[in-house]
N, C-alpha and C positions, 0 to 999 in steps of 0.2 A: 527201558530197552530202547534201543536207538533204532530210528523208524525205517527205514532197511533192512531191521536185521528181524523187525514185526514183519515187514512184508516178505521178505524169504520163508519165515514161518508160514505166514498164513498161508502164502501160494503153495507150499508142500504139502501144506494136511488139507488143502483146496485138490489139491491132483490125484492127491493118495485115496482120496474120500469118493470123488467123482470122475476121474479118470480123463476129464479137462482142467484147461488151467481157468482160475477167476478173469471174468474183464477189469481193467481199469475201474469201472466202477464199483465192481462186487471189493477189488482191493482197497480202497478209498473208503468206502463204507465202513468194512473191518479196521482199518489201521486210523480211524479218525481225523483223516485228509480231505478236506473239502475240495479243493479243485483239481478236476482231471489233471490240467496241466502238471497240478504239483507230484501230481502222483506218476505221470511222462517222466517227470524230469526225475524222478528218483531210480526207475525201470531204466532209464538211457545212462543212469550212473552205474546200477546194478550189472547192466548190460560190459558196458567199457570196465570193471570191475574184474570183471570175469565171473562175476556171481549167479547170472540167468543167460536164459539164451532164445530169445525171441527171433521166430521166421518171419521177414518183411510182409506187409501185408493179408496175414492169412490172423484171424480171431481166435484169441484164446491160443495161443501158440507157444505161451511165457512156459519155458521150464529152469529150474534149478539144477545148475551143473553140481552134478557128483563130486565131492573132495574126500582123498584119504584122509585119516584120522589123522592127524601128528601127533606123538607123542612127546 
């Protein structure tokens, strides 16, 4: 599975389960990504994406945008 599409998982059943999002390092941890930064730069991909939606400066703020099914 391509590491993005771990880190959307993990952060949904991270929210679903405790009702915040993971930090960077709790994500890093899970998806097998040693350096914060590498795990920024995946968030900042995800972000421009349209795939999460993180608020500037406030912790733990990552959420995944809702998509309709397509059929």
């Amino acid at each position: 599975m391509e590491t993005r599409e771990r880190m959307l998982g993990y952060i949904e059943a991270y929210f679903r389960e405790r009702g915040y999002s993971p930090s960077l390092r709790e994500i890093g941890d899970a998806c097998e990504i040693g350096p914060i930064s590498v795990v920024d730069y995946h968030v900042k991909r995800l972000i421009a994406d349209g795939r999460i939606t993180q608020a500037p400066l406030i912790a733990r703020s990552i959420r995944v945008v809702a998509t309709a099914d397509v059929a």
